[in-house]
N, C-alpha and C positions, 0 to 999 in steps of 0.2 A: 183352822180352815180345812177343808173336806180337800184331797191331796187331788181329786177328781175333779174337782173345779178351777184347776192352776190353769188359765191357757195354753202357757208356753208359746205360741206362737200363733199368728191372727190366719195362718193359713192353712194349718192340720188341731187335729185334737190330742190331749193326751194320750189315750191310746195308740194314736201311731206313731209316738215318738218311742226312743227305743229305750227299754226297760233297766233300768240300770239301779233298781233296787226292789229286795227281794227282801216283801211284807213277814214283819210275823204272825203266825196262828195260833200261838201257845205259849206253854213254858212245859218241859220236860219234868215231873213232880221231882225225880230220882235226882236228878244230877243238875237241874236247875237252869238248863240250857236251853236258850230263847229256839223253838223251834219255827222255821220257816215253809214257806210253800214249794219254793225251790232250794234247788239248792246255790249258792253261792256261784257266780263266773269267777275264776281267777286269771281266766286269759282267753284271749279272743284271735280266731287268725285272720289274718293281714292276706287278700287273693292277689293282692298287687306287688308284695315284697315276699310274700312264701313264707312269713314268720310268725311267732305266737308273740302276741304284743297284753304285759302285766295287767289287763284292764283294773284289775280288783284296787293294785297297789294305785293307779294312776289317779282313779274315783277317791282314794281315800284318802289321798297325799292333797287334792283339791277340796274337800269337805273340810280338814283341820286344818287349812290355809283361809279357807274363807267361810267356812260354818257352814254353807250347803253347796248343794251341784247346780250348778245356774245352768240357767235353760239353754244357750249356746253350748257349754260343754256335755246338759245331755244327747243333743242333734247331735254333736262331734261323735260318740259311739258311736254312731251309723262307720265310722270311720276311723277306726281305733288307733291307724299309725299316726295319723293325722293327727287327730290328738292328743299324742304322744309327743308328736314333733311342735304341737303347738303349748302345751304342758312345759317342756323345755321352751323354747323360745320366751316367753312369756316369763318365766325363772332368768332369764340371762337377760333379758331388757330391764325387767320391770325392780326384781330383786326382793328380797327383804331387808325390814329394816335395820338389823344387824350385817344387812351384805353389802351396805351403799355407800359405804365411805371410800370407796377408789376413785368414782369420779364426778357422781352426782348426786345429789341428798334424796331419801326417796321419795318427799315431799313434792322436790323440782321435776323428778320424772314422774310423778303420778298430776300433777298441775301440767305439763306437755300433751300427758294422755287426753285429758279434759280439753286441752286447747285443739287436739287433732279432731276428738269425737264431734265437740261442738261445730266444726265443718260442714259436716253432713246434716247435722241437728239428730243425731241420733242418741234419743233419749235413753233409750234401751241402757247403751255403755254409761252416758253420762250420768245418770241413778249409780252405779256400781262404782262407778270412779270416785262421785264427790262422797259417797260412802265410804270409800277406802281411804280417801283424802283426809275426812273429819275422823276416823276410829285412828289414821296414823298420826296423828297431830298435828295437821295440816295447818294454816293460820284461816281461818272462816270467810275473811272477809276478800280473802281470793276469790270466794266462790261468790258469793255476795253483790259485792262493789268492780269482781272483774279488772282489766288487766292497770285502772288504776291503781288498784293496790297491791297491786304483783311486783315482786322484785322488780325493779330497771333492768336489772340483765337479764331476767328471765324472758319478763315482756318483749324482748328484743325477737324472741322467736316469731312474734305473731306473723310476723312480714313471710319469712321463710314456710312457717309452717302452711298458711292460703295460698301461696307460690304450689308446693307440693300435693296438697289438695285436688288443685281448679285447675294447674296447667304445670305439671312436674317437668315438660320437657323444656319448661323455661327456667328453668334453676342455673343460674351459672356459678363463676366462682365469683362473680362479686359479690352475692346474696352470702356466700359463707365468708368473703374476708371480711365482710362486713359486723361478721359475729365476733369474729377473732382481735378486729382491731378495736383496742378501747374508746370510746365515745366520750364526749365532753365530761365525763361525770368520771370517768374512768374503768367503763363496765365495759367488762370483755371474757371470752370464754378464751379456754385450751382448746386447742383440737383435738386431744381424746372426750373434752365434755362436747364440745361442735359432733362431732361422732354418735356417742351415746344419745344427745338429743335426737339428731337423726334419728336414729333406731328406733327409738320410742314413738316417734309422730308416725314416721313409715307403717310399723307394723301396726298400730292402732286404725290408722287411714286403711289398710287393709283389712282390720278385723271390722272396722264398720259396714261394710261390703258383705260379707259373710252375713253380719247380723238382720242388715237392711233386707238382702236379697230371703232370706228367712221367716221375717215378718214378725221378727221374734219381741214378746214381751217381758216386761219387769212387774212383777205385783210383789217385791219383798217392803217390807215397810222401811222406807230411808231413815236414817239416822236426824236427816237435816229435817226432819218433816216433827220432828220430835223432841227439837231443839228447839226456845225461846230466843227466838233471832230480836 
C-alpha cells in the first residue's frame, strides 16, 4: 500500500504528521550503501526540559518491539520527551514476555489493557491490543467469548476497572479489599498484583484520551481478521 494513503488520523493528513522516516533514493554502486534524502535525526531537542532527547534510538527500539511505528507514536514526535517518558512507562507497565514473571503474566496485563480500552470503545488500541494478545499467546477465546471465559480472578477487575473509568473518585478501599480477599472459589490477588493491575488500566484509560482526542486511526491488518475463528 502507497505509504501516502495511510490516514493516521481522521483529523490531519500525512503530511502534517511529523516525519520520522527518511525514504530511500538509491543505492551507493561503490560501497553499497542505501542512500537517502535526508539525512537521518538522531536526536531532537526538548524547549521544555533544555535537553537533546535519542529520537533515532527511541523510533527503533519501538519498530523491533512491534514491527512498525504506529500512528500515536508518530504524533508523539511532535513531542520527543514525551515520548520518551511514554516509551519508558509503557516498558515498566506493560513488559515483555521474558520480563513478567515478578508479578503478573503478560497475557493478564495485556487482557486489563483490553478491558480498560474497551471503556471508551476505542477501537484504535483495541486492534493493537487483541493483536498483541493473539502473537503473545494469549487464550482466543478471551477475546471471543469475553469475560466468561476469562480467568475468575482476572474478571474480578471488571467491577474496579468501570469504577475508574466512569467515576475514579468513587474508588474506595473496599473496591480493592475486595480483590485482595479470596471469593467462594478461592480467587484472590496480592497487593503487589492489585498494584500492577492498577497501573495497567490507569495508564491505558489515559492513553485512550490521547488517542480519542487525536482522531487517530488503525488500518494495519489484525492478526484476528486472518485467523479461522
Amino acid at each position: 500500500m502507497d505509504l501516502t494513503e495511510d490516514p493516521i488520523t481522521g483529523f490531519f493528513g500525512l503530511n502534517e504528521c511529523p516525519k520520522v522516516l527518511s525514504l530511500p533514493t538509491g543505492v551507493d554502486n561503490e560501497t553499497g550503501q542505501v542512500l537517502r534524502a535526508d539525512q537521518p535525526v538522531t536526536e531532537m531537542s526538548c524547549p521544555y526540559g533544555k535537553v537533546k532527547v535519542p529520537i533515532k534510538a527511541i523510533l527503533d527500539d519501538l519498530f523491533f518491539e512491534h514491527g512498525r511505528i504506529r500512528p500515536h507514536e508518530r504524533i508523539l514526535c511532535w513531542f520527543p520527551k514525551y515520548l520518551q517518558f511514554y516509551q519508558e512507562t509503557y516498558s515498566a507497565v506493560i513488559g515483555k514476555s521474558s520480563e513478567d514473571s515478578d508479578v503478573l503474566r503478560l497475557d493478564q496485563k495485556l487482557y486489563l489493557a483490553i478491558m480498560a480500552v474497551s471503556c471508551y470503545h476505542c477501537d484504535y488500541l483495541l486492534n493493537i491490543l487483541e493483536e498483541n494478545f493473539v502473537l503473545e499467546g494469549g487464550d482466543l477465546t478471551w477475546i471471543t467469548e469475553g469475560l466468561v471465559k476469562v480467568e475468575p480472578r482476572l474478571a474480578r477487575f471488571s467491577e474496579l476497572n468501570e469504577i475508574m473509568a466512569f467515576k475514579p473518585w468513587a474508588v474506595s478501599t473496599n473496591h480493592l479489599q475486595r480483590l485482595i480477599e479470596p471469593d467462594e472459589a478461592g480467587n484472590a490477588w496480592s497487593v503487589q498484583q492489585l498494584v500492577k493491575g492498577v497501573m495497567v488500566l490507569s495508564h491505558f484509560h489515559g492513553l485512550c484520551a490521547f488517542v480519542l482526542g487525536q482522531g487517530l486511526t488503525e488500518n494495519s491488518h489484525r492478526v484476528l481478521e486472518q485467523i479461522d475463528l
